[in-house]
N, C-alpha and C positions, 0 to 999 in steps of 0.2 A: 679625256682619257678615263677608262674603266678603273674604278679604284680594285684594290687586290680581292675584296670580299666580295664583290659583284663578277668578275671574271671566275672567282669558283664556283660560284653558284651557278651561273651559264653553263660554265663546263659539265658541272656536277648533272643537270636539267636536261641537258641535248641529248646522251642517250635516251631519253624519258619520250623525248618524238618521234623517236624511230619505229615502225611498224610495220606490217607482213607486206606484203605486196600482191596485187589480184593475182599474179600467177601464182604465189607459193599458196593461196590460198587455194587454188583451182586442183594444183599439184595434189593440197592435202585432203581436199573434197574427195578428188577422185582416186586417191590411196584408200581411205575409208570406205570407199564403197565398192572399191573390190572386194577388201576384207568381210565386208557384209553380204558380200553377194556373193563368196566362196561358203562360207559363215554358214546362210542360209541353207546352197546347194546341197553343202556336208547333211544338215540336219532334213532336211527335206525329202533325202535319200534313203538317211536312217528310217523315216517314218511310214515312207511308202517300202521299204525293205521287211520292218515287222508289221507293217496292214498286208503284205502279201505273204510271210512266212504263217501268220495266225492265220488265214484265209486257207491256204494248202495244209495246216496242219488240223482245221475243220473239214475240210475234203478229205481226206486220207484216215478221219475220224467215221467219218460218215460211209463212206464206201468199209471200212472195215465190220462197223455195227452191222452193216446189211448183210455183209457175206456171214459173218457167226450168226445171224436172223436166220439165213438161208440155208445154211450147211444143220443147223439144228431140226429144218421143218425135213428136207429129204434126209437126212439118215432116220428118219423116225417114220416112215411112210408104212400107213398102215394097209394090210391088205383087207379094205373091205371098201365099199364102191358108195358113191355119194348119191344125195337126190336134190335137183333143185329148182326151185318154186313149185315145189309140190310133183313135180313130174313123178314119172317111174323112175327107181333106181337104174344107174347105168350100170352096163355088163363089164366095164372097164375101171382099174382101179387107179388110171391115171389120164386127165380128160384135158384136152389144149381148147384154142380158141375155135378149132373148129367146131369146135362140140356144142355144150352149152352157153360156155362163157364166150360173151362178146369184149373184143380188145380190136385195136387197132396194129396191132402187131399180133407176136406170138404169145400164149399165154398158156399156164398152167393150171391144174388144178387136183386136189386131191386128200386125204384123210391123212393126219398121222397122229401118233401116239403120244403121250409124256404131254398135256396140258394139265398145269397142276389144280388140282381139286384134294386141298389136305381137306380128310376125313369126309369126303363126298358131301360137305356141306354144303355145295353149291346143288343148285335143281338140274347138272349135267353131266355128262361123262367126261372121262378123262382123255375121252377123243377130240379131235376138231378139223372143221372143215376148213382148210389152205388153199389160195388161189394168189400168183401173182398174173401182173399183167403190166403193160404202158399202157399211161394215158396222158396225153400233155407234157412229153418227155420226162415221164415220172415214172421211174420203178415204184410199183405198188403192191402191199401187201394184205390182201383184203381175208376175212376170218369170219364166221358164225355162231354163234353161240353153241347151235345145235347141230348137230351133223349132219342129220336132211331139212333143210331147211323150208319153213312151209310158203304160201304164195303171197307176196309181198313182202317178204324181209329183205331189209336192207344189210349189206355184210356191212364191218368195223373196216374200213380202209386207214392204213396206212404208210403213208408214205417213207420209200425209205431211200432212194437214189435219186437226185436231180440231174439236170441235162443227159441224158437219157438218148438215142437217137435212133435206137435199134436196141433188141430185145428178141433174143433167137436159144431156142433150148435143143439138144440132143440127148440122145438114149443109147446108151451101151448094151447092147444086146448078148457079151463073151467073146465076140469077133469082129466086130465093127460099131464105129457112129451113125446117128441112125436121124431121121428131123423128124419124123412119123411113129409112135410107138401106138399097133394096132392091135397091140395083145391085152390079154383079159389080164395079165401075169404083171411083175414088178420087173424093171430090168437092174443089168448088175451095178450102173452108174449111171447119172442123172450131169449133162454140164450146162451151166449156163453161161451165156455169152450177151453183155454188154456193150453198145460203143457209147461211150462217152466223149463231150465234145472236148474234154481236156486232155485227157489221157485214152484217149483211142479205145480201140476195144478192150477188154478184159474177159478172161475167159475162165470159169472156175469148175472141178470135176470135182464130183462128189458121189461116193460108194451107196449103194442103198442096201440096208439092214435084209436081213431075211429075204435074197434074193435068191440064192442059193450058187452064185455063178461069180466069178473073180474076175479083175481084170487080168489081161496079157501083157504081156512088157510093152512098156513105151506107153501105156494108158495108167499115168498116174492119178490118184484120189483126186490132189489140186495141185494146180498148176497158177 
């Protein structure tokens, strides 16, 4: 027989052997690793949530810088006619891809006013010569030092619109849109139209200064 001090110690000892069992193990594996795998999901969401809010709120940075680039170069359009690579000046004060400039789409091109030169220290005027165009679905915005520019100069490009897909400009002539502006003259509004491959097209209308002609109702500045 077990004397009294050995029978508690036994007792005292047995719970001491008792331990989890492979299911409650398996149970709490795989309790755990929901919690890690909801865990994760949560945070994973978060992270592709602000890589794409920062992502759209540089797109919507970048299309904005263009359009104030844009709206600054036509409301300043100046009336006098450009020359390039040395050519003859043209008769016309507002010149597309037909013309001179080669683009793969539609393209612009033309003088305007307001390039700053404090105290004419620079060896230029305070004109300058403007061309946008696509190339490689890139709104671009290409500029000259000099207004006629002589044979071989390369313009300053810069880029200012990516994914790009089309590139299409119209002319407000006081009565209608117009894709062709064949006059020597300014018209009363200039719009350009973008598609972009995220947001579709965009279309922006802008007044041209010293044109001497308004719009009609329903043809607002921008749209």
């Amino acid at each position: 027989m077990l004397s009294a001090n050995e029978s508690n110690r036994q007792a005292f000892c047995k719970p001491c052997n008792k331990g989890f069992t492979l299911l409650e193990v398996l149970i709490a594996i795989a309790i755990f690793s929901l919690i890690s795998l909801a865990s994760f999901t949560i945070f994973d969401s978060v992270l592709k949530g602000d890589a794409s809010a920062k992502k759209q709120s540089e797109r919507q940075n970048e299309l904005q810088r263009a359009f104030i680039l844009i709206e600054r170069d036509l409301t300043q359009i100046a009336r006098r006619s450009m020359r390039l690579n040395g050519e003859a000046p043209s008769e016309r004060l507002i010149q597309s891809a037909s013309d001179s400039f080669s683009s793969q789409e539609q393209a612009i091109a033309f003088v305007r006013h307001g390039w700053t030169n404090p105290g004419l220290l620079l060896p230029r005027s305070d004109m300058q010569a403007v061309a946008y165009r696509l190339t490689d679905e890139t709104l671009q915005r290409l500029h000259y030092n000099f207004v006629d520019s002589v044979v071989g100069e390369e313009p300053k490009v810069r880029p200012l619109i990516s994914d790009v897909t089309e590139l299409n400009f119209e002319y407000y002539d006081g009565k209608k849109w117009q894709e062709i502006w064949p006059s020597n003259t300014l018209p009363s509004a200039i719009a350009i139209e973008v598609n972009t491959k995220d947001y579709g097209v965009i279309r922006r209308q802008f007044l041209v200064a010293g044109s001497g002609e308004s719009l009609s109702k329903g043809a607002g500045a921008s749209r």
